[in-house]
C-alpha positions as CSV (number, residue, x, y, z in Angstrom):
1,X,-13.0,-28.3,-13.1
2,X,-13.8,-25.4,-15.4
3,X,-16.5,-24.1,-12.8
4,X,-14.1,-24.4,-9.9
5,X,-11.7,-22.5,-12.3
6,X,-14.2,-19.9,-12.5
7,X,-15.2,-18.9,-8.8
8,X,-11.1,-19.2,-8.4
9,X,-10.8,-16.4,-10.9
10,X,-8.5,-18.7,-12.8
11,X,-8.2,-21.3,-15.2
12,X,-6.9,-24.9,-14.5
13,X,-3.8,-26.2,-17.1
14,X,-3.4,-29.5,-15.1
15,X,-5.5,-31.4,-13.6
16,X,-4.5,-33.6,-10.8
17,X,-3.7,-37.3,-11.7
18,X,-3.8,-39.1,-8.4
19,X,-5.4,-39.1,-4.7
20,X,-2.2,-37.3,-3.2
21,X,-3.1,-34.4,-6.0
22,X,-6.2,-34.5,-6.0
23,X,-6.3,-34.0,-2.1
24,X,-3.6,-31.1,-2.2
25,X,-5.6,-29.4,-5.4
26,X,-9.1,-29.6,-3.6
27,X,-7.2,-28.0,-0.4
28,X,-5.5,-25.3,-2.0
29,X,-9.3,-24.3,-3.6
30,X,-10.8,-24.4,-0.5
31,X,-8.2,-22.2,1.2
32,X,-8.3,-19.9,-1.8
33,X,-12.1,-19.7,-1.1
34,X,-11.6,-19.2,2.3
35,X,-9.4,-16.2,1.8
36,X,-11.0,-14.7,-0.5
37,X,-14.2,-14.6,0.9
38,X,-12.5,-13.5,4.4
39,X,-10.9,-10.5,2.3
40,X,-14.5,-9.5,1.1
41,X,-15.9,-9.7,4.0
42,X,-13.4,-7.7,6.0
43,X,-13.8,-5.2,2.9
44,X,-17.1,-5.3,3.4
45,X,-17.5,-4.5,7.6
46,X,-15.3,-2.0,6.9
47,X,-16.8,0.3,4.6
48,X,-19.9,-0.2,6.6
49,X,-18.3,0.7,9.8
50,X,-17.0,4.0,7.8
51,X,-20.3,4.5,6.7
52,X,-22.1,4.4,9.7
53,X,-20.0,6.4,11.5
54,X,-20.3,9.4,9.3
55,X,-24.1,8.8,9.3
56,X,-24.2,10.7,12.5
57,X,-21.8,13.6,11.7
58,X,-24.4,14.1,8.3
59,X,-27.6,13.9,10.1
60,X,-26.6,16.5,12.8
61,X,-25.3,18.7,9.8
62,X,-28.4,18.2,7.8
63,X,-30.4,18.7,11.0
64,X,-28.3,22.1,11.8
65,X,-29.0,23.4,7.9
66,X,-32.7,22.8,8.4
67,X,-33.2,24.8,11.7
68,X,-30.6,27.6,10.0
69,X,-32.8,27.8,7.3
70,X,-36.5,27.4,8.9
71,X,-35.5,29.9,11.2
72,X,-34.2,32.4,8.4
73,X,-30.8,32.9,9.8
74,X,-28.6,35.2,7.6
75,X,-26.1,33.6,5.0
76,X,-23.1,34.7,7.3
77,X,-24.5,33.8,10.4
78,X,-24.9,30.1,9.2
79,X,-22.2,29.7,7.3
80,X,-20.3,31.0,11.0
81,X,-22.4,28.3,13.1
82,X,-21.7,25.7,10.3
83,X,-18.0,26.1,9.9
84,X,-17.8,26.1,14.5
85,X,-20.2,22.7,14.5
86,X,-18.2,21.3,11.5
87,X,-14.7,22.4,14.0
88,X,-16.1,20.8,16.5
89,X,-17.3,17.8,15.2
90,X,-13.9,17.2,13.8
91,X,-12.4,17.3,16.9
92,X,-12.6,14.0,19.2
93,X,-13.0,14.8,23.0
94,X,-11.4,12.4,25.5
95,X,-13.5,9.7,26.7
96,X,-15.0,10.3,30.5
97,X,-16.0,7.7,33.1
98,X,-19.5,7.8,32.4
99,X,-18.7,7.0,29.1
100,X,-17.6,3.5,29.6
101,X,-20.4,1.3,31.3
102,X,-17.4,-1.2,31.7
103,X,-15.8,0.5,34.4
104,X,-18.9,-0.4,36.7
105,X,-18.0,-3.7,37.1
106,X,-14.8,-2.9,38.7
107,X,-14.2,-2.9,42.5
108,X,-14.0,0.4,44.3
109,X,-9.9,-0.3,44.9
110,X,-9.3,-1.2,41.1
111,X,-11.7,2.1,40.0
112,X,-9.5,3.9,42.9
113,X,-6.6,3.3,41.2
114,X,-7.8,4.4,37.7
């Protein structure tokens, strides 16, 4: 009891006395795992998602900063290039057809009608 007690981030002040208790008590633990270790792994994908998407934004900046400064361009020349790839960056452009591989697979009338 005091280890389930522990993984439940709780303590136990009954303890079940017969099989109808004993069955709810060990399904109500299970669900409580259950949740919980949904919760952390939703948690989880998510701040990995989040992560790898701005992956990409830094490695084009970092790339960007290198060339700028490999190629000695002036101080107000980069920090102009920076601050118009950083705008644009920022802003999200509208998806084209070629951008979803999906839309191949549809018939000629249904893409028509798109």
């Amino acid at each position: 009891h005091w280890a389930v007690g522990q993984i439940a981030l709780g303590t136990i002040d009954s303890v079940p006395e017969n099989t109808t208790e004993r069955i709810v008590w060990v399904t109500a633990t299970l669900i409580g795992f259950l949740f919980g270790s949904t919760l952390v792994s939703s948690l989880s994908a998510g701040m990995i998602n989040l992560q790898m998407s701005r992956k990409d934004r830094t490695m084009k900046m970092r790339t960007l900063r290198q060339y700028l400064r490999e190629n000695k361009v002036t101080r107000s020349t980069s920090a102009q290039v920076i601050r118009q790839v950083e705008q644009r960056l920022s802003c999200r452009q509208a998806l084209q057809d070629r951008d979803v591989p999906a839309l191949e697979l549809l018939t000629s009338s249904v893409r028509a009608a798109l």
